[in-house]
C-alpha positions in Angstrom: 6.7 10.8 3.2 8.7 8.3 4.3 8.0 4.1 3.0 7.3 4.0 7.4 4.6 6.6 7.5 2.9 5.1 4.6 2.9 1.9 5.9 1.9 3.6 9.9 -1.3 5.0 7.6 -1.8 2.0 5.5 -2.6 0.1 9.3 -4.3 3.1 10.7 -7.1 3.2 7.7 -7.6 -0.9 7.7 -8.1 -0.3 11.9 -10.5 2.7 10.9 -12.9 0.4 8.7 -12.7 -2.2 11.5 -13.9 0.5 13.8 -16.5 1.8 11.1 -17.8 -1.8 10.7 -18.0 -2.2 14.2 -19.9 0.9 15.1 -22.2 0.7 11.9 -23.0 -3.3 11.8 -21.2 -4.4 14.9 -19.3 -6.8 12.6 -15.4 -7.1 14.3 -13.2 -8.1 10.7 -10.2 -8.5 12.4 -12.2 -10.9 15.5 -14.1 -12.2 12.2 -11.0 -12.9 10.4 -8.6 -14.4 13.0 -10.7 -16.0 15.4 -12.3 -13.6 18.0 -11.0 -10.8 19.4 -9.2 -12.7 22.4 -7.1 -14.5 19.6 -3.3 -14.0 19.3 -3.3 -12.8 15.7 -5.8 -10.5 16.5 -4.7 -8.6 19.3 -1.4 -8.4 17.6 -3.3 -6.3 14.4 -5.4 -4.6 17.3 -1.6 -3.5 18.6 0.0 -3.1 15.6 -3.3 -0.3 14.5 -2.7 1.1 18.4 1.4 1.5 17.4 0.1 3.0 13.6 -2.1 5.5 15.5 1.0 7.0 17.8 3.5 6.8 14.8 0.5 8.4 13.0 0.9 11.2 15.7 4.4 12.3 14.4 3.1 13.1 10.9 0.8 16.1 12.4 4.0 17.9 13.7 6.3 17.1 10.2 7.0 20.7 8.1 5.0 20.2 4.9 6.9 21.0 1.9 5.3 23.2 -0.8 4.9 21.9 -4.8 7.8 24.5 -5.4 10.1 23.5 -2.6 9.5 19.7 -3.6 10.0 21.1 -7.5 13.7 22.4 -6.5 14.3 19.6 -4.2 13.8 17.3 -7.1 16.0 19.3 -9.7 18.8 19.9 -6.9 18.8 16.4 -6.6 19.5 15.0 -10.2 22.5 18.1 -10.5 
């Protein structure tokens, strides 16, 4: 997984707690946090979670590599 996708995922969990607070508590932490929701930091983490989410899409459609493929990968690579 590449240093991107982590960070695409690291954005698209901190939007799904916002999501969760708001549809458990209705309690916005990113309005809460910067200002309201109309707030220019604000929409820019609302975008950035929006951008996370298609990037996210990608990682459905990546091969997945099995413990024994990423074994010899590993190996191959310090030959």
């Amino acid at each position: 997984m590449s240093v991107i996708d982590k960070i695409a995922l690291a954005v698209l969990v901190i939007g799904g707690v916002n999501w969760g607070s708001i549809g458990l508590f209705r309690f916005d932490i990113v309005a809460w946090l910067f200002g309201g929701q109309g707030s220019i930091i604000a929409r820019i983490v609302y975008a950035l979670v929006g951008l996370s989410a298609l990037w996210c899409i990608s990682l459905l459609f990546k091969p997945t590599v099995s413990m024994e493929e990423a074994e010899e990968m590993s190996r191959s690579r310090m030959d």
